[in-house]
N, C-alpha and C positions, 0 to 999 in steps of 0.2 A: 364562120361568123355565127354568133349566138345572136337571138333578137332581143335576150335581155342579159346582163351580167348574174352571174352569183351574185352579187351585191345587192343588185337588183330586187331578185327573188326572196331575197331575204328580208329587205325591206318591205316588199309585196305582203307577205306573208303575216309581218311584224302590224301594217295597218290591217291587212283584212281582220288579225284575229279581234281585234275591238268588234266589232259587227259581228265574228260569230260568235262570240260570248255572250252581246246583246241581244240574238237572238233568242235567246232563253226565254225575254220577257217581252216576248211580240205578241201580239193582240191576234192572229187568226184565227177564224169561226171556227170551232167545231165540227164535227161531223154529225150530222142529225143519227148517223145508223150509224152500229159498227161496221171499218172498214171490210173490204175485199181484196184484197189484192190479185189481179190478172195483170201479170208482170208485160205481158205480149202489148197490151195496147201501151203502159206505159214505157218502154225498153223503143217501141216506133217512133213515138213523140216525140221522146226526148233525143233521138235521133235527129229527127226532123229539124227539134230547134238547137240543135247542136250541129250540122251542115249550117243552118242558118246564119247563127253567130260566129261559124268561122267565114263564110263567105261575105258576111256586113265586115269581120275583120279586113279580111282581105283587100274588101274595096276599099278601104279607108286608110290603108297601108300602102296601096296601087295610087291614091289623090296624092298622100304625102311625098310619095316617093316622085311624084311626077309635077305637082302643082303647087306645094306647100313650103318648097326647100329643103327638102330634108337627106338629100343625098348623103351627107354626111354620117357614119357611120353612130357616131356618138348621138347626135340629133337622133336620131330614126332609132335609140335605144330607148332615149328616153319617151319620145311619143308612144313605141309599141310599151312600154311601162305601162304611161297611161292609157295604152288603150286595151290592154290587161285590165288593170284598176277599174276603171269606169263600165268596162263589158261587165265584171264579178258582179261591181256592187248593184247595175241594176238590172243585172239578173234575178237576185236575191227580192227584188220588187215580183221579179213576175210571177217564180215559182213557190213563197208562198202564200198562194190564192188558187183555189180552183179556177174562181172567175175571174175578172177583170181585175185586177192589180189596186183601184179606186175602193174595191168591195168591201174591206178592211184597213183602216189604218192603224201605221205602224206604231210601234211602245214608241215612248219618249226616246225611251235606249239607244233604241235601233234605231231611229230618226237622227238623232245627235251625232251616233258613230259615222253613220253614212256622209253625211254633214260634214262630220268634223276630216274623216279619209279625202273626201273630193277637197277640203279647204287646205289640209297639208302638203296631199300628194299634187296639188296643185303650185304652190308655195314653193315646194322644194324643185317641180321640174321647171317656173320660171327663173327663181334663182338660181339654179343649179347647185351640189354638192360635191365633194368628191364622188367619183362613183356615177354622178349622174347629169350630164351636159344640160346647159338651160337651153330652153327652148321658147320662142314665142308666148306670152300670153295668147296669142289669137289659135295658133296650132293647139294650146289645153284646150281653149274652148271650143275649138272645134271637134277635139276627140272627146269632149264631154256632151255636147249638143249631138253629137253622131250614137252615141250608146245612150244618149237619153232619146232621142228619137227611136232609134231601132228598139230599143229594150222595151220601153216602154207602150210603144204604140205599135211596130209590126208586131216582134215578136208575142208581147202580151195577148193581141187579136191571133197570132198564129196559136197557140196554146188555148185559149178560150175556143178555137172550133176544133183543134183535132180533141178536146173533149167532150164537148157537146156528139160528134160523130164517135163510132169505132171506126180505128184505122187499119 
């Protein structure tokens, strides 16, 4: 059993690229100095919040699977969809900022793509498509309110101290 289809993934891929093309004209500060790179602290962190976001995955696919109804094989494709979707897009909040995710806002671009991915792939996993079983309204929101909590507010604070320290 796959947790998402080829269809899937290619859909996945099909909304993310609007956001990474809009990232081209995102607003992030500058670096006051030219960089450095010491790959060893970066290569840890990202580590770090890479466990992290698979294990917010996990629990959230552990509620589904036990609390949400999702037994259903098609169900629980299209939820891990969005919970793909929504972990990508606000990731892309946390990592770029050194600091707090709030430090810089995004281009218009990037605003609207994000925007407009959560409002599709929303869309399409209540009504469902071929390819892709409808699901709850309450189950999107809920896999949307779960990566926007986690993304934004652990992971974001997790990221702001393991660079403030070396790790």
């Amino acid at each position: 059993m796959f947790v998402v289809s080829a269809f899937q993934v290619v859909l996945l891929l099909f909304l993310v690229d609007f956001v990474t093309i809009s990232l081209s004209t995102d607003n992030v500060r500058p670096s006051e100095k030219p960089e450095t790179w010491n790959i060893t602290p970066l290569v840890k962190g990202a580590t770090i919040l890479g466990v992290a976001s698979v294990l917010e995955s996990l629990g959230l696919l552990f509620l589904g699977l036990n609390y949400f109804g999702l037994s259903n094989t098609a169900a629980l494709n299209t939820f891990s969809f969005d919970m793909l979707l929504f972990g990508g897009l606000f990731t892309i909040f946390v990592v770029r900022e050194r600091g707090n995710f709030w430090k810089s806002k995004p281009s218009r671009p990037l605003l609207i793509a994000i925007i407009a991915d959560i409002v599709i792939s929303s869309i399409i996993s209540i009504t469902g498509i071929p390819g892709l079983t409808p699901i709850s309204p309450t189950n999107v929101m809920i896999a949307l309110a779960w990566f926007f909590a986690f993304g934004l507010l652990v992971n974001d604070q997790l990221k702001t101290h393991l660079l403030k320290k070396p790790i």
